[in-house]
N, C-alpha and C positions, 0 to 999 in steps of 0.2 A: 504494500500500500504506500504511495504516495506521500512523504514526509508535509505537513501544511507549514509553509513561508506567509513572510505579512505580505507579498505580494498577491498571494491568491486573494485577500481582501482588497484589492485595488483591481477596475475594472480593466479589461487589455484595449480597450479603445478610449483617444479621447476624450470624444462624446459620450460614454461612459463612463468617463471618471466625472464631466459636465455634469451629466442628469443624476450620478448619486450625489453629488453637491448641492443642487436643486433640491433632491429628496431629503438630505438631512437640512436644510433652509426649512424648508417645509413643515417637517416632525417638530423642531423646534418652539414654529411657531404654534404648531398641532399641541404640542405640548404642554405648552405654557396657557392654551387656555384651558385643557382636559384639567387641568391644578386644579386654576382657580377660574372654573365656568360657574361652580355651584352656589358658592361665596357671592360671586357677580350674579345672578339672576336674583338671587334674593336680596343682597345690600343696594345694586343699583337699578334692576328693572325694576323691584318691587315684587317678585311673583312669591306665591306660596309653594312647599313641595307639593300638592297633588298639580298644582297649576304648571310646574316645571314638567311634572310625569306626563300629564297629557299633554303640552305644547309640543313634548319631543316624538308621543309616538304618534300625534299628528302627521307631524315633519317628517319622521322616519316612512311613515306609508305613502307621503308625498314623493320620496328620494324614490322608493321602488317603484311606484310609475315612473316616472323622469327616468330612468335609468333608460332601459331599452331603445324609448325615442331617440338621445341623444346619441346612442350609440350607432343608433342608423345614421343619422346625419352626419357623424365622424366618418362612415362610408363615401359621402357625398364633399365633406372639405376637408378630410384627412385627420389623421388621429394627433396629430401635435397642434392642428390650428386648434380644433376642439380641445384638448389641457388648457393650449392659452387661455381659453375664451373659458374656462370652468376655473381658471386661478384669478383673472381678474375679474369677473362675476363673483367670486365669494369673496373677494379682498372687498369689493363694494357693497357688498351686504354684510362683513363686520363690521365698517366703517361704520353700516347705519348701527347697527347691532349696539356697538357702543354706549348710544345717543338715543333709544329706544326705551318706553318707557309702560310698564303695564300689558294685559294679556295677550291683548288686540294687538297692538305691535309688535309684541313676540312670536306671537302664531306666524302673523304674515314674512317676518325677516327670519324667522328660523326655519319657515317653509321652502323661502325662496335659496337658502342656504342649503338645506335637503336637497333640494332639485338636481343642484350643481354635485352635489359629494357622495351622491349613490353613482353616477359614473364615471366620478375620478380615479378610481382604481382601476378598470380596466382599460381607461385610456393612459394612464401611466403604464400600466403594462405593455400597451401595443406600441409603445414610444420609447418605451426602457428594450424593448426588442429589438427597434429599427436602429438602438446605437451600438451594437455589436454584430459582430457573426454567428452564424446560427450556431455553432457548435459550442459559446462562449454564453448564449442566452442564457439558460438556467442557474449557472453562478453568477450573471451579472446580478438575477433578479436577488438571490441572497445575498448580495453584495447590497442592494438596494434597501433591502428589508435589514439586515444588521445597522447599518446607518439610522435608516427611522429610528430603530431604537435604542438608539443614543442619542439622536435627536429628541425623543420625547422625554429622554433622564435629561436631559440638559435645559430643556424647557420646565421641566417640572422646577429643575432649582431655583432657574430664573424668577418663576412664579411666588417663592416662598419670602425675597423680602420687599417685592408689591403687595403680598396678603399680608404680613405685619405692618406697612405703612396703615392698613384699615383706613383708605381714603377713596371719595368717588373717583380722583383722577389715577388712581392707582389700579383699581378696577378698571375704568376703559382703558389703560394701559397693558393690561393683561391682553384686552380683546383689541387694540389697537394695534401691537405688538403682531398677533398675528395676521393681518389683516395687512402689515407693511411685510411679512412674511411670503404671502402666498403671492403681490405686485413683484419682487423680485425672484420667484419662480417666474411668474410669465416673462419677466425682461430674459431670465436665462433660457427659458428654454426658446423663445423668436431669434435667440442667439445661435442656439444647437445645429451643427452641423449632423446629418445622421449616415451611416454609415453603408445602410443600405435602404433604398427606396422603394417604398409601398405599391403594391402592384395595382393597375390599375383596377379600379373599386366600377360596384352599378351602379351609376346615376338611376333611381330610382327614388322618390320621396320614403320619408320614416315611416309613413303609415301602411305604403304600398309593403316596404320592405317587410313591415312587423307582421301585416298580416300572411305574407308570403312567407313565416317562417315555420316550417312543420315538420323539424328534426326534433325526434322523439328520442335518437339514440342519445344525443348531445341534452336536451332535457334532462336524460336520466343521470348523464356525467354530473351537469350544474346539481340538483338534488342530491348528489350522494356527496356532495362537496359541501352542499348548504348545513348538511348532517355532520360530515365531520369538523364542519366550521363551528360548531357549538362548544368549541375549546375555549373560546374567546367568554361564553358566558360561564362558563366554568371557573374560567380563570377572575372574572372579575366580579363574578355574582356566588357563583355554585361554592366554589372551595372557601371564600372567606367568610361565607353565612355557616354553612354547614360548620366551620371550624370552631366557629362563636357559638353555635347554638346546641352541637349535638356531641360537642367534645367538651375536656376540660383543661385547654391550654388556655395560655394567658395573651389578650390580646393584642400583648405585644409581637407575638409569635407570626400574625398574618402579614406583616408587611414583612417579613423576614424570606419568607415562602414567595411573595411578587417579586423581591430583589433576587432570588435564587433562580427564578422562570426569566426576570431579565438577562441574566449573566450567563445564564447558558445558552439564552439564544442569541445574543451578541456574540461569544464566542465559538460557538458548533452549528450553528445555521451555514457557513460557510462549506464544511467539512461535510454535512450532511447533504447537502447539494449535489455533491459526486456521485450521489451512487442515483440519481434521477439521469443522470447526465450517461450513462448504459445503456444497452439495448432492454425494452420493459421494464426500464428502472423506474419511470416517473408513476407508474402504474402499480410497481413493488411497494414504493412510499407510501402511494394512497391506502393499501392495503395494512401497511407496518402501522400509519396513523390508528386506524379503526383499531388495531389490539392493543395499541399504547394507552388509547385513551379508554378501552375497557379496563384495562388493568388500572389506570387511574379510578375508574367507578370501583372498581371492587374494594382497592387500600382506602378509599374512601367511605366504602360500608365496613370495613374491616374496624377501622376507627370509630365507631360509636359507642360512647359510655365506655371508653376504657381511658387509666387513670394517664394523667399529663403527660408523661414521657413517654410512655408506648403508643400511644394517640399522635403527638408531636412527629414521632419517627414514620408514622405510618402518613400520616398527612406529606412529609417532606418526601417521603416515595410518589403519594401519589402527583403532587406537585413537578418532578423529575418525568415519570409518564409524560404526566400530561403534555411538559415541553417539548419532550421527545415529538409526541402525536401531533403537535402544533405545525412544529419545525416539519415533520415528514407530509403535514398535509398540504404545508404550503409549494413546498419545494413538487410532491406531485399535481396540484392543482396546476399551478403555473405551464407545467410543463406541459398537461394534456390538455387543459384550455384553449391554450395557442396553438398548440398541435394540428388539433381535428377542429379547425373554423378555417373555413375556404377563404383563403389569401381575399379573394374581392369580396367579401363578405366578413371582412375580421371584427370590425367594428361591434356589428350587431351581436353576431355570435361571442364575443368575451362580456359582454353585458347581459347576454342571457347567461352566462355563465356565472357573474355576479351576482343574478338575484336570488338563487342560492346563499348565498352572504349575508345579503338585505335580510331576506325571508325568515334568516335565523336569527338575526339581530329583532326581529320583531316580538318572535315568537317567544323567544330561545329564556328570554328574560321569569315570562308566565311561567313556561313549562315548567325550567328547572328548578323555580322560588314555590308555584303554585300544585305542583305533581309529584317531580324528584325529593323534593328535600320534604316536602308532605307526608310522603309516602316512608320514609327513612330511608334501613340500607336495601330496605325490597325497591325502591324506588330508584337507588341509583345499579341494584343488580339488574334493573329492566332497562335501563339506562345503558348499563353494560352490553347487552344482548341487544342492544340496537345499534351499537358501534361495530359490533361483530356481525351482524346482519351486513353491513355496509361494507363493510371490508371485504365478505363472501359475494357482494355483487358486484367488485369491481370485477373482475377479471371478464364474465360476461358483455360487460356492458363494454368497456376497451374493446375485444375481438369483436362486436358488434360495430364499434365505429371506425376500428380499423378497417373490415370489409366493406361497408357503406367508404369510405376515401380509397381505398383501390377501385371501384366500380367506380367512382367520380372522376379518377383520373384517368379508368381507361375509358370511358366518354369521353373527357376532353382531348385526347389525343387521338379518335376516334375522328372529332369535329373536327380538328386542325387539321388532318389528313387531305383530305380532298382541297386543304386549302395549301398545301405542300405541294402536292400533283400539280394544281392550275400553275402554280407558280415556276414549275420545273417547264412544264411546255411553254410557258408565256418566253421563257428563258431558253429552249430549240427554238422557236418560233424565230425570234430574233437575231441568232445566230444565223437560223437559216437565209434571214431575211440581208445581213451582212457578208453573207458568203454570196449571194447573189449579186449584190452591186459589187462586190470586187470583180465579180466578176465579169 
């Protein structure tokens, strides 16, 4: 195996070292308001918590319509003009965000903030693509994902001595902050040179496209990704509720467990990456995810009612899973996302791959607070056996979309044919026609 140098964390193109600079810009300023967003809603918009609860999953089911749309029309102006135009659209609705006061204003600026950030992901990805070589994608995009998060630890510091000033211009300063954050992505990325050029796309409108879309095989990929994406509420809802509530460590102990889930995925995200970058590797991950993160549910029913120390050790196993599961589902997501979405059709297709993401980010929150942690450790052993289900349908649903992209590509090569042929006699025709006047 492969010794890892700090160069493997450095992208091998330029414009890849550009767009992970962008991306940690980014995180930063992502970060810094993720601190202090909660402090701000209530010290300077005024809202109450349930008023924050519902403003966001308003917004949040705003983001997952918006998404698809805009993803068609990144088909139509290209996947980097759309990032611009989704960093300076949300740098102009922090602006207002700052300066916003009360429900009604929140609703409409955190909607119109939704709209833009449920398809910035996957048009980062199709643009984090175009700055490398196809053999070097997969580790750039861990290369991408390492930086955000250290971007967002660096944001979060940043945040801590504007939330001791406890002042209103310190609060918009949080949200200003990022908001001058995401204008100097878009200056960087209209700077970006890309390293390879996006194939020509169907002029087609977003509605024609969306409704023209009826890959089922590709459906079922986004879904089994939406499922193993519920790490995320795991990691930010599941593990630290369940730790407070059904164990008996001290709650100093929870934030010990998020700095241990950061440190290894800044560190082995990179490392982990290699083995997608294989022949059926990115498909191996998706699979490795789904058992990682069952074995997280199970050392997490393992732990209930047993005393601090044995509880604590079991929690920091499951903690370790679960990064494992995180790390291996991103690195396969990415890789078979892009994959299996037809080069003139990429747009659309990685934003249906997103709403998978969305979908889980909606739900993910209910289930595992209102069913999982409900139910105790039967809840997260059913929990477990639903990670495991996913992992048994990868392999299927891959050889499924693998042959649906062989049969696509021998059609197109099919079509292009007779346009080969015309082209070979247009070319005797005119030889012919040259050997005539010579002669």
């Amino acid at each position: 195996m492969k010794r890892i140098s700090p160069s493997d964390y450095v992208p091998a193109t330029a414009a890849g070292r550009t767009f992970a600079l962008t991306s940690l810009i980014n995180a930063i300023g992502t970060g810094l308001f993720l601190a202090g967003s909660t402090v701000f809603f209530i010290r300077s918009v005024g809202l109450t918590t349930p008023q924050i609860g519902a403003g966001l999953a308003v917004s949040g089911f705003v983001g997952f319509l918006a998404t698809v749309p805009i993803g068609a029309l990144s088909d139509r102006i290209g996947a980097r003009r759309t990032l611009i135009a989704l960093q300076v659209w949300r740098a102009l609705w922090f602006v207002a965000l700052a300066y916003v006061h009360g429900f009604g204003g929140f609703l409409v600026v955190s909607s119109c903030l939704a709209a833009a950030e449920g398809a910035t992901q996957p048009m980062t990805q199709a643009v984090a693509s175009d700055t490398t070589e196809e053999s070097d994608r997969t580790r750039t995009m861990a290369i991408v994902r390492t930086v955000r998060n250290i971007g967002f630890s660096v944001g979060a510091l940043l945040a801590a001595p504007l939330l001791a000033a406890d002042s209103m211009w310190a609060y918009r300063g949080i949200v200003l902050g990022n908001a001058a954050a995401f204008l100097a992505s878009a200056v960087m990325l209209g700077r970006l040179r890309l390293v390879r050029a996006s194939a020509a796309q169907r002029k087609v409108g977003p509605l024609t496209a969306i409704r023209g879309f009826r890959d089922w095989r590709y459906l079922g990929l986004a879904g089994l990704g939406g499922v193993l994406n519920l790490h995320t509420t795991l990691l930010s809802v599941g593990l630290p509720l369940w730790a407070m509530t059904a164990t008996g460590v001290p709650a100093g102990f929870v934030p010990v467990l998020i700095l241990v889930n950061t440190a290894l995925s800044i560190t082995l995200q990179v490392p982990v990456s290699r083995g997608a970058e294989r022949p059926g590797g990115a498909a191996r991950a998706l699979r490795l995810s789904g058992f990682a993160l069952a074995a997280c549910c199970a050392a997490l029913a393992a732990a209930h009612g047993l005393p601090p120390l044995l509880a604590g050790a079991l929690l920091l196993a499951a903690c370790v899973a679960l990064t494992f599961g995180e790390m291996w589902q991103a690195v396969g997501s990415w890789d078979m996302s892009y994959a299996f979405a037809p080069e003139d059709r990429r747009g659309i297709y990685l934003s249906v791959f997103s709403l998978g993401n969305s979908g889980q980010r909606i739900v993910g929150p209910a289930l595992v607070t209102g069913v999982v942690i409900a139910a105790g450790a039967a809840g997260w052993a059913a929990l477990g056996v639903v990670f495991c289900l996913a992992s048994v349908l990868v392999p299927p649903v891959t050889r499924a979309l693998a042959r649906q992209q062989r049969e696509r590509e021998a059609a197109q090569a099919q079509a292009q044919a007779p346009t080969q042929e015309q082209a070979q006699a247009e070319v005797q025709v005119s030889r012919a026609a040259n050997e005539g006047a010579v002669a």
